[in-house]
NUKEFI-280410 format. One line per field, with one value per residue (C-alpha): x, y, z; residue in three letters; residue number from 1. Coordinates in steps of 0.05 Angstrom, whole numbers, plus 5000, padded with zeros to 4 digits. Layout:
<rs>
x <- [X; ...]
y <- [Y; ...]
z <- [Z; ...]
rest <- [ALA; ...]
nr <- [NUM; ...]
</rs>
This chain:
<rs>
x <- [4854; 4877; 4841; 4916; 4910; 4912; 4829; 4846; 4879; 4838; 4829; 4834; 4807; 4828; 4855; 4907; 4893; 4831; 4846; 4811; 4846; 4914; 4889; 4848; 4924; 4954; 4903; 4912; 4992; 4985; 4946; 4992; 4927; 4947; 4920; 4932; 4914; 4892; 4890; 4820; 4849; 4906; 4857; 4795; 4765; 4782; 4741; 4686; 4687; 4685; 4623; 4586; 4589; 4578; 4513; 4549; 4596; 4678; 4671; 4744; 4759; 4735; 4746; 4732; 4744; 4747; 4682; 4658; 4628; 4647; 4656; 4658; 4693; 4687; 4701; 4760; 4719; 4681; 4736; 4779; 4711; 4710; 4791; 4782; 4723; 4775; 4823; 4873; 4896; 4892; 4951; 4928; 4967; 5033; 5013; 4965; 5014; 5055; 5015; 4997; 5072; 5081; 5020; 5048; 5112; 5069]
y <- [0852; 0789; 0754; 0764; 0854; 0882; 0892; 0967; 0977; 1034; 1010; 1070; 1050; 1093; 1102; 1141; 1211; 1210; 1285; 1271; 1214; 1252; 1295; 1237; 1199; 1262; 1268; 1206; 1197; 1268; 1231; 1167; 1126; 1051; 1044; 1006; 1044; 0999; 1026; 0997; 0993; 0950; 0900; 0884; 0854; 0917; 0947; 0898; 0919; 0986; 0979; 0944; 0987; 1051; 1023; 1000; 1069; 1062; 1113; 1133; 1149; 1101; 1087; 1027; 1041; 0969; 0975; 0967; 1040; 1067; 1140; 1143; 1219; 1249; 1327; 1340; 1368; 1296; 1251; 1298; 1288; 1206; 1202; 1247; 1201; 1151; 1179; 1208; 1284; 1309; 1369; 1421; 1412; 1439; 1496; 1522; 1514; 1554; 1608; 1609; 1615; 1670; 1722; 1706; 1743; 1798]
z <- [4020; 4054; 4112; 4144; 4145; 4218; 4235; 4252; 4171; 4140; 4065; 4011; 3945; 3885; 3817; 3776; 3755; 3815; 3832; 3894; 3918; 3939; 3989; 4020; 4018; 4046; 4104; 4123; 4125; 4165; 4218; 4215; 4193; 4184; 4114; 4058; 3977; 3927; 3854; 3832; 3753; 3783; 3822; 3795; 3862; 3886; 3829; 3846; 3914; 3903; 3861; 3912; 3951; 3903; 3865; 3809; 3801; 3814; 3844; 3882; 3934; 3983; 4043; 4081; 4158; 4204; 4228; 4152; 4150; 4085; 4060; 3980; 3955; 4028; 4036; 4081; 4138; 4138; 4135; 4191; 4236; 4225; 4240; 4294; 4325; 4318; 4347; 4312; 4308; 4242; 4235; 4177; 4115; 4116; 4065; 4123; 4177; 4134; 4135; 4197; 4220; 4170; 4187; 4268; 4249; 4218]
rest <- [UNK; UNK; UNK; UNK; UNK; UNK; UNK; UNK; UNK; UNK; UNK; UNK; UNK; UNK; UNK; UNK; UNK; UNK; UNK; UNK; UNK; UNK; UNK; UNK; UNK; UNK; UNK; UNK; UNK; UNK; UNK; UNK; UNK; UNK; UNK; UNK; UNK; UNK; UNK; UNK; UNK; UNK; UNK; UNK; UNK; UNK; UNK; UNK; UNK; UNK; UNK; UNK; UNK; UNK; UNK; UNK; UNK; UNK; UNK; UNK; UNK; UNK; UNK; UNK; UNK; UNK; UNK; UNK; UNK; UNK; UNK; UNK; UNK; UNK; UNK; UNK; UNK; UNK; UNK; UNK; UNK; UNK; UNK; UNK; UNK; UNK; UNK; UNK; UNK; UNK; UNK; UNK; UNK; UNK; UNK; UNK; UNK; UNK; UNK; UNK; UNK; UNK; UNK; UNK; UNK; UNK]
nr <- [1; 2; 3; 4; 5; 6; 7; 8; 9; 10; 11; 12; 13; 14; 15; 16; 17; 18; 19; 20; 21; 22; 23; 24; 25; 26; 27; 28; 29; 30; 31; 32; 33; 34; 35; 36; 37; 38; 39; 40; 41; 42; 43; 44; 45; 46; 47; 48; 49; 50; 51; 52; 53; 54; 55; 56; 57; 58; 59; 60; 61; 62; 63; 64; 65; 66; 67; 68; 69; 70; 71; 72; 73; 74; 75; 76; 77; 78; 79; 80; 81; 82; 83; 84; 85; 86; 87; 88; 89; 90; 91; 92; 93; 94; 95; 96; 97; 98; 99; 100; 101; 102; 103; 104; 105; 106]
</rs>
């Protein structure tokens, strides 16, 4: 991350074939979070980073909010409740709105 990224960017650490990290992505373009994803296999001060603050683990994903609080493979319930406090609305994902529109006709 450059000293030059907006103080409000959300940074999402992760890594190819992280089956966690796309519904963390997803979440997150739903709320129209600034963020920026860095692939920690592609950047290894990422990777550094990441360990620091994982005891040594890359473990992914992690996110860095601008505050510096960190949340390392959050469950979708805890990550909606930290956006939320943030501010931003968090729609379901569009399966779930799917379904909702579909048992209304019913």
């Amino acid at each position: 991350m450059s000293d030059a990224a907006p103080s409000n960017l959300i940074i999402l650490y992760g890594r190819p074939g992280c089956p966690m990290t796309p519904p963390v992505r997803r979440m997150m373009t739903r709320a129209k979070v600034a963020f920026e994803y860095i692939d920690i296999w592609a950047d290894a001060a990422a990777r550094e980073r990441v360990m620091a603050i994982n005891g040594g683990n890359e473990s992914v994903p992690t996110v860095v909010f601008p505050d510096g609080r960190t949340l390392t493979e959050p469950p979708s319930n805890v990550l909606k409740k930290r956006l939320e406090a943030m501010g931003y609305v968090v729609p379901p994902p569009v399966w779930l709105q799917t379904i909702r529109r579909l048992l209304k006709r019913t």
